[in-house]
SEDRENKOL-230930 format. One record per residue (C-alpha): residue in one letter; x, y, z. Coordinates in pm, whole numbers, plus 50000, padded with zeros to 5 digits. Layout:
<sites>
SITE   type       u       v       w
SITE      a       X       Y       Z
...
</sites>
This chain:
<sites>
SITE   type       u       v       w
SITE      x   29767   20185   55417
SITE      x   30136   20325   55329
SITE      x   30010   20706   55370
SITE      x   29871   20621   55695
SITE      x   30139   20744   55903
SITE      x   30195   21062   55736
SITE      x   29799   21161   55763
SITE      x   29832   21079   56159
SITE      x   30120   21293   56200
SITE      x   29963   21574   55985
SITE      x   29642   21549   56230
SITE      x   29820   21561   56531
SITE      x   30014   21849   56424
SITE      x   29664   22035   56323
SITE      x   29503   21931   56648
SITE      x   29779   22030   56851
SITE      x   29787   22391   56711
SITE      x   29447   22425   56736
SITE      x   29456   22363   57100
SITE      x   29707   22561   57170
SITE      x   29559   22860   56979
SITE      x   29196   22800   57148
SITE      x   29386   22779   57469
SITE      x   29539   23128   57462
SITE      x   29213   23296   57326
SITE      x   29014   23162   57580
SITE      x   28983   23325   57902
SITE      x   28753   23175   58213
SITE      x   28439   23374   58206
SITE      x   28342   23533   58521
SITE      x   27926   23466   58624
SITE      x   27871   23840   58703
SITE      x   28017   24149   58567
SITE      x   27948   24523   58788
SITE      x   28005   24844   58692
SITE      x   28250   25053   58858
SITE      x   27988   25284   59013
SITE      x   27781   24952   59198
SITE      x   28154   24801   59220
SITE      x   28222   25143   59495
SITE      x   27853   25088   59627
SITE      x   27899   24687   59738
SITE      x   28211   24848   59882
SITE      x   28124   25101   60044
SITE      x   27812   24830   60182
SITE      x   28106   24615   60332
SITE      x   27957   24333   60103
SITE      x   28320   24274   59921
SITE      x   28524   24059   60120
SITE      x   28896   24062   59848
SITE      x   28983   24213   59520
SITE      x   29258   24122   59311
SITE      x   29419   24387   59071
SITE      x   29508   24263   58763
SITE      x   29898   24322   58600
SITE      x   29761   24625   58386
SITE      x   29552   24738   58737
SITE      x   29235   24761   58514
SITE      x   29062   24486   58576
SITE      x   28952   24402   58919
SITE      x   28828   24084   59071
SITE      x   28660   24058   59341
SITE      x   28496   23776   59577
SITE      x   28143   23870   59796
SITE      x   28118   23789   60137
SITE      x   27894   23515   60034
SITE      x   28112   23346   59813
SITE      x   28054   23505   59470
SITE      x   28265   23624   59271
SITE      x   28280   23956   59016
SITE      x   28500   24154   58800
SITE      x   28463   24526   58669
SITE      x   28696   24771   58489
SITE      x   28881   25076   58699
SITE      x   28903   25396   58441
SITE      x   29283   25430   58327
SITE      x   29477   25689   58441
SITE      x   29208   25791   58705
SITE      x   29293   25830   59081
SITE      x   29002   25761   59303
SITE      x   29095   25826   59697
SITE      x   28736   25766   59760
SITE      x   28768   25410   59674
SITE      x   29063   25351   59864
SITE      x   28916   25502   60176
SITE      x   28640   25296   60137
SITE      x   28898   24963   60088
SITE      x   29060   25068   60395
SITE      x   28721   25103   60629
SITE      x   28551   24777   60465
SITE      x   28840   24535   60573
SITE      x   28861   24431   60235
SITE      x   29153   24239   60149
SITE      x   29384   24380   59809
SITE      x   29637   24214   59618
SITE      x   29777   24298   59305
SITE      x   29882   24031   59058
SITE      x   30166   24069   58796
SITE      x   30045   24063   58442
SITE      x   30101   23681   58360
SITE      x   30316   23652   58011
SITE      x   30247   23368   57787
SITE      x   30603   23153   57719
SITE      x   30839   23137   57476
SITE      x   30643   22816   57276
SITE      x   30276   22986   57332
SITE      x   30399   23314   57139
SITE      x   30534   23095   56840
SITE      x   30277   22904   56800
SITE      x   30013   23190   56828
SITE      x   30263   23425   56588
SITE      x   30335   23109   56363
SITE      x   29981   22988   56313
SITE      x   29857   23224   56034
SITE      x   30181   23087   55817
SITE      x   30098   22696   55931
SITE      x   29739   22766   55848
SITE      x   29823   22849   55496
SITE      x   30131   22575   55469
SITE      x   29850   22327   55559
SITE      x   29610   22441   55316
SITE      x   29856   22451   55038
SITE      x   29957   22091   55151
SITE      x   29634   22002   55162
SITE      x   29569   22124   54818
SITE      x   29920   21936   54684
SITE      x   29791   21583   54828
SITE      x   29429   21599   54618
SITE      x   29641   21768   54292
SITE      x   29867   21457   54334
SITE      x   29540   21216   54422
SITE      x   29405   21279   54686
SITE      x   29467   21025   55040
SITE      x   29447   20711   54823
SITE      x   29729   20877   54578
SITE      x   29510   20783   54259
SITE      x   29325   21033   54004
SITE      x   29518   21309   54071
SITE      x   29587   21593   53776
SITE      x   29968   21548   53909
SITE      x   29930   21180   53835
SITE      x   29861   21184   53462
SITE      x   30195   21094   53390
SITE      x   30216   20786   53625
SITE      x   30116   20420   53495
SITE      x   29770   20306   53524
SITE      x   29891   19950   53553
SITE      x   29725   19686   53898
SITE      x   29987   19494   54050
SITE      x   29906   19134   54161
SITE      x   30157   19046   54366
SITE      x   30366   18689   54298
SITE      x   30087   18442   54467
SITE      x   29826   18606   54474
SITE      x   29681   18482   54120
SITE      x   29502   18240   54218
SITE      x   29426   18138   53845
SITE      x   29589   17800   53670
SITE      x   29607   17646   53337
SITE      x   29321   17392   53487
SITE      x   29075   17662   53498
SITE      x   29154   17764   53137
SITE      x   28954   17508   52884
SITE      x   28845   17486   52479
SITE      x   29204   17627   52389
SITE      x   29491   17381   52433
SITE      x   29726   17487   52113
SITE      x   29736   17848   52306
SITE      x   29831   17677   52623
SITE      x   30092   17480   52468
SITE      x   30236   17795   52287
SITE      x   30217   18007   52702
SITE      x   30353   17672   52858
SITE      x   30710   17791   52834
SITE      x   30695   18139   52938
SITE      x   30646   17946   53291
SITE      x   30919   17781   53263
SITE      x   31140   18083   53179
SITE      x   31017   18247   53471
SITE      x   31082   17960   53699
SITE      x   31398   17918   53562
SITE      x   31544   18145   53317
SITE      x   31903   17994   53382
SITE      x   31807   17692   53206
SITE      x   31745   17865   52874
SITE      x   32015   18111   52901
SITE      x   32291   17806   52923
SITE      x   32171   17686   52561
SITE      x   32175   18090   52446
SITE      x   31832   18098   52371
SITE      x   31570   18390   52442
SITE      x   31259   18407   52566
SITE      x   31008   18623   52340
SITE      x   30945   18984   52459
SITE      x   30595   18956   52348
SITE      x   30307   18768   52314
SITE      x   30034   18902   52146
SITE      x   29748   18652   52190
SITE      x   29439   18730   51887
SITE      x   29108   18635   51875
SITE      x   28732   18698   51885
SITE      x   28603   18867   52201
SITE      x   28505   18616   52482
SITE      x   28770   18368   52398
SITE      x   28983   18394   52719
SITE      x   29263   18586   52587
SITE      x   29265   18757   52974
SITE      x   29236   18432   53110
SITE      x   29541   18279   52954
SITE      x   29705   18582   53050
SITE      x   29585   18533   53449
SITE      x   29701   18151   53397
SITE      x   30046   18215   53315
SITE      x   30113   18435   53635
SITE      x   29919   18216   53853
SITE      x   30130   17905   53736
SITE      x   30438   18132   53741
SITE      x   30357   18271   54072
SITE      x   30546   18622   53949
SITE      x   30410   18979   53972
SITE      x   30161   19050   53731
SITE      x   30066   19419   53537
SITE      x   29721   19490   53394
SITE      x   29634   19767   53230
SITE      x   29422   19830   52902
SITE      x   29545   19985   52630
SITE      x   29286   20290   52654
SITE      x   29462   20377   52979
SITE      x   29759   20523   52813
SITE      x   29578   20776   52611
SITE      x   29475   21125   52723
SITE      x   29410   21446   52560
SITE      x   29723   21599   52680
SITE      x   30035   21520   52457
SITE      x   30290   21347   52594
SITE      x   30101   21131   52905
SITE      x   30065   20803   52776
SITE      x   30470   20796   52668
SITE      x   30544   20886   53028
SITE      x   30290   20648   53110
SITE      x   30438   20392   52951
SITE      x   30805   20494   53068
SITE      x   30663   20454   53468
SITE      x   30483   20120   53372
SITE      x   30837   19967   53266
SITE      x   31017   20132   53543
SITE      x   30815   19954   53782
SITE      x   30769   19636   53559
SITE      x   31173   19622   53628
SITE      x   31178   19654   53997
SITE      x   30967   19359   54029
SITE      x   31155   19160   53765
SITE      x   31095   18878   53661
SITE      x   30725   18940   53576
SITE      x   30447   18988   53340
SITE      x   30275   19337   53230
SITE      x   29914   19234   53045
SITE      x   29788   19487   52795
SITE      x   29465   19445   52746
SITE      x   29250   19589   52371
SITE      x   29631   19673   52216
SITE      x   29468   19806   51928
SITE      x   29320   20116   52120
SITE      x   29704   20255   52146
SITE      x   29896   20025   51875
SITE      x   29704   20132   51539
SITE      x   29864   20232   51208
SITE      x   30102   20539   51273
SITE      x   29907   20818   51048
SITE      x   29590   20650   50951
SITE      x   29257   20780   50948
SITE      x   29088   21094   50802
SITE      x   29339   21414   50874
SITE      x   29636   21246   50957
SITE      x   29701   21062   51304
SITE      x   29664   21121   51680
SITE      x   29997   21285   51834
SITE      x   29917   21163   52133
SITE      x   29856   20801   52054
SITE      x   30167   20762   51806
SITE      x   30437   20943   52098
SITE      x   30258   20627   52318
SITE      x   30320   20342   52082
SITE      x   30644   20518   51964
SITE      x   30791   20500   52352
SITE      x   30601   20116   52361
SITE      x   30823   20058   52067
SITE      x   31146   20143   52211
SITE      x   31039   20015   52579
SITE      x   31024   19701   52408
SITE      x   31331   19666   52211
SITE      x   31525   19981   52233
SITE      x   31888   20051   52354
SITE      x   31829   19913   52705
SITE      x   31700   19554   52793
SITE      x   31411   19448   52944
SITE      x   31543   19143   53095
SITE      x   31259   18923   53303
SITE      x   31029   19145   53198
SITE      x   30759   18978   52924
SITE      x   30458   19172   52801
SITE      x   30160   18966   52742
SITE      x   29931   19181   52483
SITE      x   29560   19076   52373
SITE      x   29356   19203   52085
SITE      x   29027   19076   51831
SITE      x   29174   19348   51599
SITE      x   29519   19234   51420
SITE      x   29487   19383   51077
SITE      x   29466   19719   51253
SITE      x   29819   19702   51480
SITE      x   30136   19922   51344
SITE      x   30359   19657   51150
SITE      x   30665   19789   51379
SITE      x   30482   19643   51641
SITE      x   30480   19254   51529
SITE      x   30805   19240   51409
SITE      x   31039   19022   51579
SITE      x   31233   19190   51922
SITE      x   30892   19303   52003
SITE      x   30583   19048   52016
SITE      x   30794   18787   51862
SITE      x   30532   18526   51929
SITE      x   30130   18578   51810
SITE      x   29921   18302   51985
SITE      x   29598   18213   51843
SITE      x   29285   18206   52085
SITE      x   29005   18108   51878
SITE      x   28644   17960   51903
SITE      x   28641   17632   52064
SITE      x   28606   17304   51890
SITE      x   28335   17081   52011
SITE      x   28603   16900   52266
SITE      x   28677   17237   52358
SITE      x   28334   17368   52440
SITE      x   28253   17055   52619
SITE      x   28536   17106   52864
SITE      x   28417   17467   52943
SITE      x   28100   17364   53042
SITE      x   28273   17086   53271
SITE      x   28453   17373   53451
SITE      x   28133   17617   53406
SITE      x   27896   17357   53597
SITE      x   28143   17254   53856
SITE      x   28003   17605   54009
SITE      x   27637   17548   53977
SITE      x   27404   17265   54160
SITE      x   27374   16994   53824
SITE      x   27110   16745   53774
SITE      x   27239   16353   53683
SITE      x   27072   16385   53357
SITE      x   27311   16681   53218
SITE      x   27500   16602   52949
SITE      x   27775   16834   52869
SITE      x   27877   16630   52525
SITE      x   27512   16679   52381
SITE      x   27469   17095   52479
SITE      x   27866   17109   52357
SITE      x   27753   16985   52004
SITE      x   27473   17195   51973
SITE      x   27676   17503   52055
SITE      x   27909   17568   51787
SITE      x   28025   17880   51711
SITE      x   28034   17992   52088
SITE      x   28266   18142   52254
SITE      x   28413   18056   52621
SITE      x   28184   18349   52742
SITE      x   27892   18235   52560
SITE      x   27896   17956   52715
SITE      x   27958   18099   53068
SITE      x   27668   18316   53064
SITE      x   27439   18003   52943
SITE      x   27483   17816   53241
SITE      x   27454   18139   53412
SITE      x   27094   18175   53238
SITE      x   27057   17797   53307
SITE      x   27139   17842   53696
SITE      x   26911   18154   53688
SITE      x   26569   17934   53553
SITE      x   26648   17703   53805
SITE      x   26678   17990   54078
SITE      x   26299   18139   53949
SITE      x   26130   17794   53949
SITE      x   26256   17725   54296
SITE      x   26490   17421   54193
SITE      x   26766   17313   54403
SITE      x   26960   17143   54048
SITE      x   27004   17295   53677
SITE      x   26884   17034   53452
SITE      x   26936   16947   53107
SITE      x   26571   17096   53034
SITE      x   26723   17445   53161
SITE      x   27017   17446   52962
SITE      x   26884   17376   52631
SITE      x   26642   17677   52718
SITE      x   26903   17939   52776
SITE      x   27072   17773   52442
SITE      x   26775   17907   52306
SITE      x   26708   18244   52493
SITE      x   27051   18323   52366
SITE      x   27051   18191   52016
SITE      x   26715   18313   51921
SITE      x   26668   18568   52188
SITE      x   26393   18598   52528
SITE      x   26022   18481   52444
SITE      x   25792   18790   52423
SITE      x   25478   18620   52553
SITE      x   25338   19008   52658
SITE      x   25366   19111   52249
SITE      x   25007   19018   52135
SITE      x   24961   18934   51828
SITE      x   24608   18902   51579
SITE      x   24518   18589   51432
SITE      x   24579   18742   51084
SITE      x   24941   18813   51162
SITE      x   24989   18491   51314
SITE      x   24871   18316   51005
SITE      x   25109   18522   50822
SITE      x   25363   18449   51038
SITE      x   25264   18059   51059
SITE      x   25368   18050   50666
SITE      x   25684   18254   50616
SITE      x   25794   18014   50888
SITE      x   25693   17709   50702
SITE      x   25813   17831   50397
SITE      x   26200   17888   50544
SITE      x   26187   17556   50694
SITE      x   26064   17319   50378
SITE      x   26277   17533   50137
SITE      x   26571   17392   50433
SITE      x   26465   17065   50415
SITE      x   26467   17005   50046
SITE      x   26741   17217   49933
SITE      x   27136   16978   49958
SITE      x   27420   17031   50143
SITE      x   27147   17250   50418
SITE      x   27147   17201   50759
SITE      x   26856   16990   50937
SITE      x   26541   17189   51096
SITE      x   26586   17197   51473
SITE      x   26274   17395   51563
SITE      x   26043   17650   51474
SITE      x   25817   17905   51609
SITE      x   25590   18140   51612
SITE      x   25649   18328   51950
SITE      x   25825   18646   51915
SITE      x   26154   18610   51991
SITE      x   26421   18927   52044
SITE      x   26323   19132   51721
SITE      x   26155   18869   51518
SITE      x   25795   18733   51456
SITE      x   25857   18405   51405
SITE      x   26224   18174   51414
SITE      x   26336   17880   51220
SITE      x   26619   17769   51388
SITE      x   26872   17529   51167
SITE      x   27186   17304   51372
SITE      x   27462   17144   51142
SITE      x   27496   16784   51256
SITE      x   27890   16873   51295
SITE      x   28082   17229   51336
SITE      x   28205   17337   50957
SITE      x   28494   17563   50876
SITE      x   28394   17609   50503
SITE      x   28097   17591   50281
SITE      x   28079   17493   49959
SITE      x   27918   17681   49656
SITE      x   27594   17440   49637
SITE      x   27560   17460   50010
SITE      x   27555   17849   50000
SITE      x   27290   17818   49700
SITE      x   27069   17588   49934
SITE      x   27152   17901   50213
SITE      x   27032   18182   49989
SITE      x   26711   17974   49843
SITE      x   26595   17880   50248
SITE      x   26629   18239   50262
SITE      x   26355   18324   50004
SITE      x   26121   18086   50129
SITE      x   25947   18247   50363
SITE      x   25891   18597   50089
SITE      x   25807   18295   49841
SITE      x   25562   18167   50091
SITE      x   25393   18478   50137
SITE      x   25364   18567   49800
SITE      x   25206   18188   49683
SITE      x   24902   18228   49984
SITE      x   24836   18606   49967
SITE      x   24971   18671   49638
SITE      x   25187   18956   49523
SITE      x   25047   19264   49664
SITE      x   24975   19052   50011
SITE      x   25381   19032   50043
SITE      x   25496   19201   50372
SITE      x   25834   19375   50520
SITE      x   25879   19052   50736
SITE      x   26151   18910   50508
SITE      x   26397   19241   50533
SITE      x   26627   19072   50729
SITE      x   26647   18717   50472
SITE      x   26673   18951   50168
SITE      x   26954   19212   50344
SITE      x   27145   18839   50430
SITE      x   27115   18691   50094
SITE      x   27192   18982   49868
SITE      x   27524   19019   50110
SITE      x   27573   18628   50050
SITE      x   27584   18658   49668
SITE      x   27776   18966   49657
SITE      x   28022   18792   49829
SITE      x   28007   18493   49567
SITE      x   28022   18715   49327
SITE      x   28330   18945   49451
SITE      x   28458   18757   49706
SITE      x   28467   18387   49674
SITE      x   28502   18350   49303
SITE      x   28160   18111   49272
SITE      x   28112   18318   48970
SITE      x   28194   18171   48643
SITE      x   28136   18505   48430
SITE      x   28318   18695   48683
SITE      x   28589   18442   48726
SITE      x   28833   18393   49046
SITE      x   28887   18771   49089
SITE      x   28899   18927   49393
SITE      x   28628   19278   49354
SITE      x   28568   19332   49712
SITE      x   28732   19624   49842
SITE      x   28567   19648   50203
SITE      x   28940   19610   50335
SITE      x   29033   19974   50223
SITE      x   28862   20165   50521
SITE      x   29014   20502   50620
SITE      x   28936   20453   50963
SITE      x   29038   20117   50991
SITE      x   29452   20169   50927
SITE      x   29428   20335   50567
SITE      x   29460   20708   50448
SITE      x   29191   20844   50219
SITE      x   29411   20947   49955
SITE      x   29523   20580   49951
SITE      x   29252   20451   49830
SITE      x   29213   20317   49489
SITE      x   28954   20170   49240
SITE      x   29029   19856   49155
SITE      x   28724   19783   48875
SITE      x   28571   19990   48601
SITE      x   28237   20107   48578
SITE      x   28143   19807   48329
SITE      x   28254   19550   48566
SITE      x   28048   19684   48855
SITE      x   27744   19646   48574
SITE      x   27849   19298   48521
SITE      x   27890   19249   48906
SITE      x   27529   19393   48955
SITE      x   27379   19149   48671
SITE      x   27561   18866   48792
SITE      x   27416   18869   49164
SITE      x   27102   18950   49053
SITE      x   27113   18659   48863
SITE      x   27186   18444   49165
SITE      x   26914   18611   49348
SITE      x   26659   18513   49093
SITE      x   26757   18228   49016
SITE      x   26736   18111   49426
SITE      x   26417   18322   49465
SITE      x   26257   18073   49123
SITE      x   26395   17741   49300
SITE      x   26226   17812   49647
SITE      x   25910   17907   49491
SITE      x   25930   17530   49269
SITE      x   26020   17391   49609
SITE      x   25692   17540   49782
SITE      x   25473   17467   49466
SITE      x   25550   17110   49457
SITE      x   25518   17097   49846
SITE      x   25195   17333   49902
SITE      x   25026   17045   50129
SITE      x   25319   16993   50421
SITE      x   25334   17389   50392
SITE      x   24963   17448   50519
SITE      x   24978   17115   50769
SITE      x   25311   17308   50924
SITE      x   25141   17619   50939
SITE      x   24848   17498   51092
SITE      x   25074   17303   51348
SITE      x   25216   17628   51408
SITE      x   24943   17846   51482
SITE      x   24842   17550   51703
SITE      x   25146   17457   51880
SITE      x   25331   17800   51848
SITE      x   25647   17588   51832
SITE      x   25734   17237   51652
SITE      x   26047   17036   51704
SITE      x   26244   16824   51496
SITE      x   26005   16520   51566
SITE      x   25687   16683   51452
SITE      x   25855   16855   51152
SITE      x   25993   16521   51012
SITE      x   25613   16347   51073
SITE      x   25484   16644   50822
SITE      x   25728   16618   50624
SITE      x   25704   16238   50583
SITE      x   25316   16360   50529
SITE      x   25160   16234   50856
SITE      x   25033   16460   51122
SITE      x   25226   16598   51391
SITE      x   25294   16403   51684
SITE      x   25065   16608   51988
SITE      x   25367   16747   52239
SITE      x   25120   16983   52382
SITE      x   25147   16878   52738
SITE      x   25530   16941   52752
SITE      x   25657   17241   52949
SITE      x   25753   17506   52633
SITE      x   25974   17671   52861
SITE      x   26125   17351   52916
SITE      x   26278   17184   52579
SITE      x   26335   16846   52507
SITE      x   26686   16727   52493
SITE      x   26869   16814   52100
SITE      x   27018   16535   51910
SITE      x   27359   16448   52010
SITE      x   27466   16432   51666
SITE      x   27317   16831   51616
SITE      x   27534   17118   51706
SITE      x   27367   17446   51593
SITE      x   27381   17759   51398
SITE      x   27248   18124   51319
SITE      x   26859   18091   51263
SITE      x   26673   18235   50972
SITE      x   26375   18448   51118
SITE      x   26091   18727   51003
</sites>
């Protein structure tokens, strides 16, 4: 909208000298043209009533009798006495006409338009090398700041719709009031932080904080990722970062949001061959943008990033993000009040319970749990439901914990026997080992990658597990290998349990290396995983921190675990080889067994017939059950 009087006047000025030009080219066309020869003949025929000679007394024009008119050429220079005779005898009325000259403007503009042809082409050509009628993506723009303005207002986001993190909110709360009043902190002498640099895993609502504070601020607002600085050419993203400020202070007090930090504010020289010029100039001019010589009063930067251990240390020092806010997975109170604000969008059934899918979702992020009412809202859409129901959302729990049902991947009977007992043999191993969480379900429908699921849920979300409890972990592990090994016997193992055995070797490596669950080893730290070149470390830097003999010892000792949990599962399975063939034969006739029918084999009954339920359509989880990774085949 602000070019649009400059592309009207630029038209109009094209049009006008078009016109003009056409104009003068253009001469009325005559219907009939003679030659001069039957020109003298209609003459000398008295047919030719007037003829008008033209300025240069070439061209005649001439009117019939009858109305029509004509024009032919007289020869230059020639003197025809004939024709006048003939003029004279004929009656025929002559006039001669002046040659008519063009004014003063018309000659300009015709002499002028080869030179405002080529200015408008060249300005033509300036406007797209600058970006074109919108004044974006221009070559001549690479040096201008990628950054959206929202205008004070027009964030329509509050702290109400932010839910699941209310320390981060707390930590935001007065960076409002500073903006609403910055007067009231100055008095005292105290500063409001530069930065904020807000960390945590991806789908947290690290944006949406960010969105929150301008709405409830109601001042201008920046966004811009951090990949939006960096180009190939050197030298870009500093300027870009110089016009992002520049404007950042005309509209001051406000907030400029940086979005994935770590793609521009990495370790200065790291990585294989040195650094990237062009990313260090940008986070040297961020550097002294945000605490150099001059201030940057009213203007706070809000930055957001999963990857901390990556950023330059220069850039976390006090003066610059002074302030690190932690945005991290939501508790269970948390995760309950994003679904409130999640289902307040979608059509919900009386019988949804928002406490009972918030306990069975730990470990979920704020988007996580968008998208499953989205998948909930979706079911309800394809079964031609006006209402999500409880039913529905513990169904997308499932489509996204253990991925889509593949009902169109047939498989035989055989492999569906197989199947059937590594299965079994995961979720008995579960149920006997301590400290392991309870058996939610189980199945034998192929699900995302896998065969076959067993899905475990903790009865409450855990921040640390103890050494028996990742023993119990590694042994459910091995007992669905342990299961196929005990009915087909050693050469009837399969490739199914690649997945448990990559996950427990990994498990008591990191016992062995990480943890310090390793009394031989002792409480040594032999991990080195940190030290990655490309990750904020040179090469060169890169040291060895254990001898060859240790790395034996290290080998021995987690094979040791490894054995030892592979023995323990196959005891387990020996002393339980009746509830393993009832659940596998509840399997392959179910498909899928929940919590009810895998404590009635368990407790050495038959499972309870749930047959007629709707397997698209779960039963409700226990209140008490949140949930967890699943072990699968």
């Amino acid at each position: 909208m602000k070019n649009l009087p400059k592309n009207l006047i630029f038209w109009l000025i094209a049009g006008t000298v078009a016109f003009v030009f056409l104009q003068n080219l253009s001469e009325p066309r005559i219907q009939e043209e003679l030659t001069y020869s039957e020109f003298k003949q209609e003459v000398k025929s008295k047919k030719v009533k007037s003829i008008v000679y033209k300025g240069d007394q070439m061209t005649v024009v001439g009117e019939r009798l009858n109305g029509t008119q004509f024009t032919t050429k007289k020869p230059i220079y020639v003197r025809d006495d004939d024709l006048e005779q003939s003029l004279i005898e004929s009656d025929v009325a002559v006039e001669f006409e002046a040659l008519e000259k063009p004014s003063i403007w018309s000659q300009l503009l015709v002499g002028a338009f080869p030179l405002l042809l080529l200015l408008g082409i060249f300005f033509l050509f300036m406007r797209q090398m600058q970006g074109g009628v919108g004044g974006k993506g221009g070559p001549m723009t690479f040096g201008r700041s990628k950054a959206k303005l929202l205008d004070g207002g027009h964030v329509k986001t509050n702290f109400s719709d932010v839910a699941g993190c209310e320390e981060a909110k707390d930590d935001v709360k007065e960076l409002v009031d500073f903006l609403r009043d910055p007067a009231k902190f100055i008095k005292v002498g105290g500063k409001i932080p530069r930065g904020i640099l807000m960390v945590g895993p991806p789908g947290t609502g690290k944006t949406l904080l960010a969105r929150a504070v301008a709405g409830e601020a109601k001042v201008p607002f920046f966004t811009i990722s951090g990949s939006d600085f960096v180009e190939m050419f050197v030298g870009v993203g500093a300027s870009r970062v110089r016009d992002m400020f520049e404007q950042a202070k005309k509209h001051s007090p406000c907030i400029v949001f940086i979005d994935e930090i770590d793609a521009v504010g990495r370790h200065r020289g790291a990585g294989l061959g040195g650094g990237h010029d062009e990313r260090e100039q940008t986070l040297n001019q961020l550097l002294v943008e945000m605490d150099g010589f001059e201030e940057n009063l009213g203007v706070i930067v809000i930055a957001a990033t999963n990857r901390p251990d990556v950023l330059d240390p220069a850039l976390l020092r006090p003066g610059r993000f002074d302030r690190q806010v932690m945005v991290g997975l939501p508790d269970i109170k948390g995760r309950e009040h994003i679904l409130n604000v999640h289902l307040k969008r979608v059509p919900v059934d009386k019988d949804v319970e928002s406490e009972v899918i918030a306990r069975g979702t730990p470990g979920f992020s704020g988007a996580d749990l968008a998208n499953l009412v989205n998948e909930a809202a979706l079911l309800a859409a394809r079964k031609n439901l006006k209402k999500v129901t409880h039913e529905m959302l513990d169904y997308a729990k499932d489509k996204i914990m253990m991925g889509a049902e593949r009902k169109s991947m047939i498989l035989n009977d055989e492999t569906k026997k197989l199947t059937a007992y590594h299965e079994a043999g995961h979720a008995i191993v579960g149920l006997k080992m301590p400290e392991h969480h309870p058996v939610y379900k189980v199945t034998i429908i192929p699900r995302g990658g896998a065969l076959g699921v067993t899905m475990f849920l903790p009865e409450e979300d855990t921040y640390m597990s103890s050494r028996t409890a990742i023993i119990s972990q590694i042994t459910s592990l091995f007992g669905g290998r342990v299961a196929e090994e005990i009915i087909y016997g050693r050469d009837g193992i399969t490739t199914g349990a690649s997945s448990d055995i990559e996950r427990a070797s990994e498990l008591a490596r990191n016992m062995v290396t990480k943890w310090g669950f390793s009394e031989k080893m002792g409480t040594i730290k032999f991990d080195d995983e940190d030290e990655n070149p490309f990750l904020g470390r040179s090469a060169g830097q890169k040291k060895r921190i254990f001898s060859e003999e240790t790395a034996k010892k290290i080998d021995e000792e987690v094979k040791g675990i490894i054995q030892s949990c592979y023995e323990k599962a196959g005891t387990i399975l020996a002393s339980n080889l009746d509830k393993l063939h009832m659940m596998a034969e509840s399997l392959l006739k179910y498909e899928t067994i929940d919590q009810d029918q895998i404590s009635d084999i368990m407790a050495g009954a038959l499972p309870r017939d749930k047959s007629s339920d709707d397997k698209t359509q779960p039963k409700k989880t226990n209140p008490k059950q949140g949930n967890k990774p699943v072990q699968d085949s």
